[in-house]
C-alpha positions in Angstrom: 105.0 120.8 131.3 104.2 117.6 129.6 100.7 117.3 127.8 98.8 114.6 129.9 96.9 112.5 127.1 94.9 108.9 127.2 95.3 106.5 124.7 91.7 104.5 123.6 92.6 101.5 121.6 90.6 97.8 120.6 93.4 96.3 119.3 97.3 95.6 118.3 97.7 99.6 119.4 101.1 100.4 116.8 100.0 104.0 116.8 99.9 103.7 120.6 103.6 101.9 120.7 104.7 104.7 118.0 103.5 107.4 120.7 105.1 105.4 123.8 108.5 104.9 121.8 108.8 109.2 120.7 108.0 109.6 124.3 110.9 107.7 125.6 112.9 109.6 123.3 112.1 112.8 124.1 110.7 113.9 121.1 106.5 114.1 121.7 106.4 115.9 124.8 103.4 113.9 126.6 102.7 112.0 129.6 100.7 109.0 128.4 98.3 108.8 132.1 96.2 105.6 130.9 95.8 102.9 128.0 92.3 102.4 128.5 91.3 99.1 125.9 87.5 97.6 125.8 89.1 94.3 124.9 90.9 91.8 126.5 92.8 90.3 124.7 94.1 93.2 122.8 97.6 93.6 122.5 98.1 97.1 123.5 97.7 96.0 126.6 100.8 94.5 126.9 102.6 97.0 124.9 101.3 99.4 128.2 102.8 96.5 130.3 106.4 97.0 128.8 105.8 100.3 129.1 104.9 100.8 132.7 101.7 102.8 132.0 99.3 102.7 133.5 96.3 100.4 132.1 92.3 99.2 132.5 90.4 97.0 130.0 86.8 97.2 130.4 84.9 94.5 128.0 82.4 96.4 126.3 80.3 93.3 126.1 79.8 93.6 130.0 77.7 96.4 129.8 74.1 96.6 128.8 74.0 99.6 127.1 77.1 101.5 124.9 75.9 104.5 127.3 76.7 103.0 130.0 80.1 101.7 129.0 81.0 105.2 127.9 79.8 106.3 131.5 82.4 104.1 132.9 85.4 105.3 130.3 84.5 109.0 130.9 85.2 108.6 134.8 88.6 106.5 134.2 89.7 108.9 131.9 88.8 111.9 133.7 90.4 110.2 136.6 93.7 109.6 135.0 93.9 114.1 134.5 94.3 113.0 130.6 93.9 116.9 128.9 93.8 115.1 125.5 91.9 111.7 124.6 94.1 110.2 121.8 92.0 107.2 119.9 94.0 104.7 118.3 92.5 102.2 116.6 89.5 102.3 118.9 86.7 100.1 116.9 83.7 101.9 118.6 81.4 105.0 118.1 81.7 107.2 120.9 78.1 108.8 122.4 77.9 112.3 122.2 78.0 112.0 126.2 81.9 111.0 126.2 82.4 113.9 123.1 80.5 116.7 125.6 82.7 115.3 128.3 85.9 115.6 126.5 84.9 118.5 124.0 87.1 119.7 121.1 89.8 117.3 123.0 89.3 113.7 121.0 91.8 113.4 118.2 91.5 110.1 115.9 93.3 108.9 113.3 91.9 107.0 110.0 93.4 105.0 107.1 92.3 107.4 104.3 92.2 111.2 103.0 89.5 112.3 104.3 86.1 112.7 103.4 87.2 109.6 101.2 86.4 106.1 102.2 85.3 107.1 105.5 83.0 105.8 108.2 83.9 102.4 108.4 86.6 99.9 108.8 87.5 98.7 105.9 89.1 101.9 104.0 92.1 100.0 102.7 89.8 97.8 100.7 87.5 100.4 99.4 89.8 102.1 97.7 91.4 99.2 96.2 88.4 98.6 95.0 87.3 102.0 93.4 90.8 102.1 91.7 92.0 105.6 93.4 95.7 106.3 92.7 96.1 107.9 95.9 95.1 107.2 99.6 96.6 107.6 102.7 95.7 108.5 106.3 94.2 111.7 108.2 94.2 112.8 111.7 91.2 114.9 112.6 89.1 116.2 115.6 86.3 113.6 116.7 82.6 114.6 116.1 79.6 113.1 116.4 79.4 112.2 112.7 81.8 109.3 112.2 85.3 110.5 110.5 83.7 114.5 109.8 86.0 115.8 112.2 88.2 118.9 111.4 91.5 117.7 109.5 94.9 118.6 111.3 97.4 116.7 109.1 97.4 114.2 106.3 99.9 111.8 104.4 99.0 110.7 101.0 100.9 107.2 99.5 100.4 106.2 96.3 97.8 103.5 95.5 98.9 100.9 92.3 96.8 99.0 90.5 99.0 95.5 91.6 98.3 96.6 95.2 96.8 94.4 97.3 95.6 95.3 100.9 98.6 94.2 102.7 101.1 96.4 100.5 99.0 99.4 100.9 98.4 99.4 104.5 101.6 98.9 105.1 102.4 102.3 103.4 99.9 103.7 104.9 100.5 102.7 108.5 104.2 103.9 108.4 103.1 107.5 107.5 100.5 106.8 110.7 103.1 106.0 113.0 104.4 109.6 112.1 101.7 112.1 111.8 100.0 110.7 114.9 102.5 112.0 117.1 103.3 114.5 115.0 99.6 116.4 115.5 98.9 115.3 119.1 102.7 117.4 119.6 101.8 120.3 117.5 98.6 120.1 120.3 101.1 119.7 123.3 103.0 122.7 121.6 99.4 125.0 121.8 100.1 125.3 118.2 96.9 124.3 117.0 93.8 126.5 116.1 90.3 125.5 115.0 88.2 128.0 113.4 85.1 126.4 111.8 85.9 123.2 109.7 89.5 124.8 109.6 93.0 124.2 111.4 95.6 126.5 111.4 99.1 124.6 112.6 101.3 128.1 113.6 104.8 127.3 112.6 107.5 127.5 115.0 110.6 127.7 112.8 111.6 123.9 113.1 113.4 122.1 111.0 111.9 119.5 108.5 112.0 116.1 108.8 112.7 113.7 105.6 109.8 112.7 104.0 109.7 109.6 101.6 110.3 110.8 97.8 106.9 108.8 97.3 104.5 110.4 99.6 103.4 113.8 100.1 102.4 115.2 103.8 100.9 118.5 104.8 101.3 120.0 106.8 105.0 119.2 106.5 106.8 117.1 109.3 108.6 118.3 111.9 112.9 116.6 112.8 112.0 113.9 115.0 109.1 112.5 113.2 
């Protein structure tokens, strides 16, 4: 049976079309219940649209308290039987009310290798900035603390000094549109294990996919991905 997962997003929601488009295809065996989006003007909501998934946008801004908007998210999601809450680029801290709700069942994903250049939103730039050679992107388990979340898969691209923000993102958001699905199927599959800060991925004798010459992934990638 299909994993029933929720997609959270704020904005242009690629990770969530990358997720809709494997799912079409047969590869990431999920059923996408709801797009929830807490703006609206966001253009996942569309992409849910084309999809014929199911949507709500609640504006954020509407509610008094972040508590309260959480309140409302919690009882949409819980209502749409989502098992897994799959945040993609969702531009708000979550209250520890939404993480008891959905416990050890939030997955994000974030545009570096982790503990680097987290907890905030501009990654990309920070690392330009500090003159790293590598970054990349890591999908983890959500805690409390912003971006400290156990670490199921990461993709690391190389980072030039001629870079700018534009040519690194885009890097990095191909190897997103990969591992994304990649983990939340590896969680679909029950392969996933957390002991303490620690994931263990139990293989299942699949074939690897390609990977570019120019980027390293790990755990490696699965065919289809």
């Amino acid at each position: 049976m299909s994993l029933p997962i929720a997609i959270v997003a704020s904005g242009n929601g690629t990770n969530a079309q990358a997720m809709i488009d494997l799912m079409h295809q047969g590869v990431l065996d999920v059923d996408i219940r709801l797009i929830f989006c807490n703006r609206p003007n966001a253009r996942v909501i569309e992409r849910a649209k084309a999809a014929g998934i199911p949507w709500q946008m609640e504006d954020h801004k509407a509610y008094p308290s972040r508590e309260a908007f959480d309140a409302v998210m919690i009882d949409a999601l819980k209502k749409s039987g989502a098992e897994l809450i799959v945040l993609a680029g969702y531009m708000r801290l979550l209250t520890k009310s939404f993480l008891d709700a959905f416990k050890n069942r939030v997955v994000n994903i974030h545009p570096s290798l982790l503990p680097a250049f987290g907890g905030g939103v501009h990654a990309g730039p920070d690392a330009l900035a500090y003159g790293v050679k590598l970054s990349g992107c890591t999908v983890h388990f959500v805690e409390m603390e912003v971006d400290s979340g156990p670490i199921i898969i990461q993709a690391a691209v190389p980072c030039d000094a001629e870079d700018d923000e534009d040519s690194l993102m885009t890097r990095i958001h191909a190897l997103e549109h990969r591992i994304y699905p990649q983990a939340v199927q590896w969680i679909a599959e029950g392969r996933v294990r957390v002991e303490g800060r620690r994931v263990h991925v139990d293989r299942a004798g699949k074939a690897l996919a390609a990977t570019p010459a120019d980027c390293l992934v790990w755990p490696p990638l699965e065919e289809g991905f």
